[in-house]
C-alpha positions as CSV (number, residue, x, y, z in Angstrom):
1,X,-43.5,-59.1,164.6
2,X,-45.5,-62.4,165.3
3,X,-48.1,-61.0,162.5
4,X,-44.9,-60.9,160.1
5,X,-43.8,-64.1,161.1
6,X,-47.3,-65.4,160.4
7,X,-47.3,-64.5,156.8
8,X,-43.8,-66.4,156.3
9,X,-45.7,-69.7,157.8
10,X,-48.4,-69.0,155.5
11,X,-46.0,-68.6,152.4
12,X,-44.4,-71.6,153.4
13,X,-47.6,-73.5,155.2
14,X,-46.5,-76.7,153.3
15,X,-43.7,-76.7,155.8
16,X,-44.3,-79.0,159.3
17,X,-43.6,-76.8,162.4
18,X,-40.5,-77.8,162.8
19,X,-38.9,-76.7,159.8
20,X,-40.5,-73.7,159.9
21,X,-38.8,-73.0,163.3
22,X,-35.4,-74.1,161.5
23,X,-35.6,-72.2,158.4
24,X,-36.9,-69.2,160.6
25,X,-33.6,-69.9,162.8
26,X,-31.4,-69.1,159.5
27,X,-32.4,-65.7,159.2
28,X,-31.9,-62.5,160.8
29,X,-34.6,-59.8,160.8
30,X,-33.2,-56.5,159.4
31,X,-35.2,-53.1,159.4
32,X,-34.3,-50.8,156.7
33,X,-35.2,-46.9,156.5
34,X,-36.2,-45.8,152.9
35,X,-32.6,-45.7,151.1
36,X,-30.8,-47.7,153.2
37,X,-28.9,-50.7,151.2
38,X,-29.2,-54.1,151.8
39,X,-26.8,-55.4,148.8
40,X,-24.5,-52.6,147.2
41,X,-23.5,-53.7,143.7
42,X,-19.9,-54.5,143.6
43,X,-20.6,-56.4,147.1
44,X,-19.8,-60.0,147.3
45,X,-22.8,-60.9,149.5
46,X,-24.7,-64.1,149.6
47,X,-27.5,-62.5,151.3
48,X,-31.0,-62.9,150.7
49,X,-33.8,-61.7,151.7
50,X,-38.0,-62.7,152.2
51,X,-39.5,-58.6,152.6
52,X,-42.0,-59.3,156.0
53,X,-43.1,-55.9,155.4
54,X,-42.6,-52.8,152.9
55,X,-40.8,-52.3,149.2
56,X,-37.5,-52.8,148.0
57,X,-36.1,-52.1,144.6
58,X,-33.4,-53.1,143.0
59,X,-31.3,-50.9,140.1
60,X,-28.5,-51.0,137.7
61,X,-26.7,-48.2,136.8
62,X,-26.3,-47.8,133.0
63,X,-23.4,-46.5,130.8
64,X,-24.9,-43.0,131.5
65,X,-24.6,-43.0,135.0
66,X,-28.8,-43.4,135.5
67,X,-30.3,-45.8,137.9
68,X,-32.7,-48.0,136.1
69,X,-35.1,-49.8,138.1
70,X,-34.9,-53.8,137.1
71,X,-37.3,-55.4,140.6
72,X,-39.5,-53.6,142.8
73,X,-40.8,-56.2,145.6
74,X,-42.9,-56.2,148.2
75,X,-44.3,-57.9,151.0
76,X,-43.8,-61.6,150.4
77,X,-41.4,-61.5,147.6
78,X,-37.4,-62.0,147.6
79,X,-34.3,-60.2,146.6
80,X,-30.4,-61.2,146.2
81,X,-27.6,-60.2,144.8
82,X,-28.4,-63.1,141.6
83,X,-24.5,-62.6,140.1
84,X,-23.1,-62.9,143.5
85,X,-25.3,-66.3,145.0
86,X,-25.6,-68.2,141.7
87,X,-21.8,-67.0,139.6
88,X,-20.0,-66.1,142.7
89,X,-19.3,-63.2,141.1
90,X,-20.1,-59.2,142.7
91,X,-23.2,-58.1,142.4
92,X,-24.4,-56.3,139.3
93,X,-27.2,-54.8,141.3
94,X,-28.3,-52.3,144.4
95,X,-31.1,-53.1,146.6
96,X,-32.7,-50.4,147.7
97,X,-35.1,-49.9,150.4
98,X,-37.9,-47.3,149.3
99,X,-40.5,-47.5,152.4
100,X,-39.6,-48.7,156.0
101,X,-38.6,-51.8,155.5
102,X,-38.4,-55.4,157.4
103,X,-36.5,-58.4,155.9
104,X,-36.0,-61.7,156.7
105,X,-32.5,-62.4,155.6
106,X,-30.1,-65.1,155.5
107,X,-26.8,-66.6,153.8
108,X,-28.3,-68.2,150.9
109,X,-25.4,-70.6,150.0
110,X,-25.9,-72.2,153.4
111,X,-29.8,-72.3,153.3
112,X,-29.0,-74.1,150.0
113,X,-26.4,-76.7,151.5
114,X,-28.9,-77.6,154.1
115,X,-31.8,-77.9,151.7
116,X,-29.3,-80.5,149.7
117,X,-29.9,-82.8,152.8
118,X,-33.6,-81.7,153.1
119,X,-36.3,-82.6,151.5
120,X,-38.3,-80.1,153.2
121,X,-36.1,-77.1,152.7
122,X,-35.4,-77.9,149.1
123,X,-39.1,-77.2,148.4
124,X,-38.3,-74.2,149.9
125,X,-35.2,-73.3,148.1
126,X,-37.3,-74.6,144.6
127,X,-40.3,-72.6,145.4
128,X,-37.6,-69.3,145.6
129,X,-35.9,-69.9,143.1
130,X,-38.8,-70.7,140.4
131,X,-40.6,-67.8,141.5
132,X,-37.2,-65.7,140.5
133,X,-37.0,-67.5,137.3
134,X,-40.6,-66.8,136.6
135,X,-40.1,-63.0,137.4
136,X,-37.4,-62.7,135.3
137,X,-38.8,-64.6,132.1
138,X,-42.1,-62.6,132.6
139,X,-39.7,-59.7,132.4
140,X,-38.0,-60.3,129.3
141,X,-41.3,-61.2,127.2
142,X,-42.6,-58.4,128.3
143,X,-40.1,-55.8,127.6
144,X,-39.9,-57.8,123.7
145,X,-43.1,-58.2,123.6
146,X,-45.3,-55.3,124.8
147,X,-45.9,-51.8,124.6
148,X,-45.4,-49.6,128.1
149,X,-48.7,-49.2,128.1
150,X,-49.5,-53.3,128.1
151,X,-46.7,-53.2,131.2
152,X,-48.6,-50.8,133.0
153,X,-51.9,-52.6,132.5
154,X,-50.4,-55.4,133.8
155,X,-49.6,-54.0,136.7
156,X,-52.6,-52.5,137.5
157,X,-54.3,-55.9,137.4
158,X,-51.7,-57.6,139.4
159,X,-49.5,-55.8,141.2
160,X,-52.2,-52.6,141.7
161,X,-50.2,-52.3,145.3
162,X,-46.8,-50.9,143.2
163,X,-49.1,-47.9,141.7
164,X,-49.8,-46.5,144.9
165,X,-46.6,-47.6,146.4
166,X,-43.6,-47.1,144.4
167,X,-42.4,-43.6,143.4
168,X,-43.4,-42.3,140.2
169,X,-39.7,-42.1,138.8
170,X,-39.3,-45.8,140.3
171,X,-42.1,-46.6,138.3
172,X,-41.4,-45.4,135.5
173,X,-38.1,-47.2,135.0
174,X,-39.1,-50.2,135.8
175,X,-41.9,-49.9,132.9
176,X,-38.8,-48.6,130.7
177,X,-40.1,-45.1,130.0
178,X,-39.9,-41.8,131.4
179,X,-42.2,-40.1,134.1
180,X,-43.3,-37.8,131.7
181,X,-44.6,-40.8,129.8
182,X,-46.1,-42.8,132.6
183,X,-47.9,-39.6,133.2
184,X,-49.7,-39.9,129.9
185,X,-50.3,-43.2,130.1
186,X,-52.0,-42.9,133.6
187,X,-54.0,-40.0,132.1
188,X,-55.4,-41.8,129.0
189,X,-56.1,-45.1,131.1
190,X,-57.9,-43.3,133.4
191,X,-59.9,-41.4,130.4
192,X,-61.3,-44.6,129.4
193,X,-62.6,-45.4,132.5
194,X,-64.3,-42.4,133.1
């Protein structure tokens, strides 16, 4: 666990040791098993979570009753129920644990009241939160703005640690196609290597 712990300091090494220590004190470690939940949509959690170690994903369900992927983090990288911290509203979306799985978690409306009153822990709560933003416009350009293909050749060059990782069907959705496609994809991006 001190390796883990480590990594957070090194996220956060702008941080003096002492702040560290408090923002560590906010959060509780939680170990997931792959499948267990850690937000159920419909909850009203202000939970979030920094993943220590493994992959989480989080998924909507559509009108058709099918999951579709939306985030798939990993080691490093948050997750939260967005609707239910930000609008107070449930949350619109599951996340899912899809290796074993250890989180740093904490209430994230009172990490964000003491960072109001802390310079230090606002940089924390700005560097979070950005980093969401980011994700999520990257996202949206993406899906407007490139073919599957382009998505998946992105993540090859930088998130290569999702190929091997995720599940194939996880994957897929997340790219917005079918396995069946991300099959053909892999195949023809591999031919021109070869």
């Amino acid at each position: 666990m001190e390796e883990l712990l480590h990594k957070f300091r090194d996220k956060f090494s702008y941080l003096p040791e002492a702040k560290l220590e408090d923002a560590l004190s906010m959060g509780e470690v939680v170990m997931l098993e792959p499948g267990q939940v850690f937000v159920r949509r419909g909850e009203r959690s202000t939970r979030a979570a920094l993943i220590l170690q493994g992959m989480m994903r989080n998924y909507l369900t559509d009108r058709n009753g099918e999951e579709v992927t939306v985030l798939l983090a990993t080691e490093m990288q948050t997750i939260a129920p967005h609707a239910a911290i930000f609008l107070d509203m449930p949350a619109t979306e599951t996340s899912e644990a899809l290796e074993p799985t250890i989180l740093l978690a904490t209430d994230f409306k009172v990490f964000k009241q003491k960072a109001l009153s802390d310079l230090d822990l606002m940089h924390v709560y700005s560097t979070i939160v950005e980093e969401t933003l980011i994700h999520a416009i990257r996202r949206i350009e993406e899906f407007t703005q490139s073919s599957p293909e382009e998505r998946y050749q992105r993540i090859l060059r930088e998130q290569p640690e999702l190929i091997d990782r995720a599940p194939l069907k996880y994957l897929a959705s997340y790219l917005g196609i079918t396995p069946v496609s991300l099959s053909r994809i892999r195949k023809r991006i591999s031919g021109h290597r070869n």
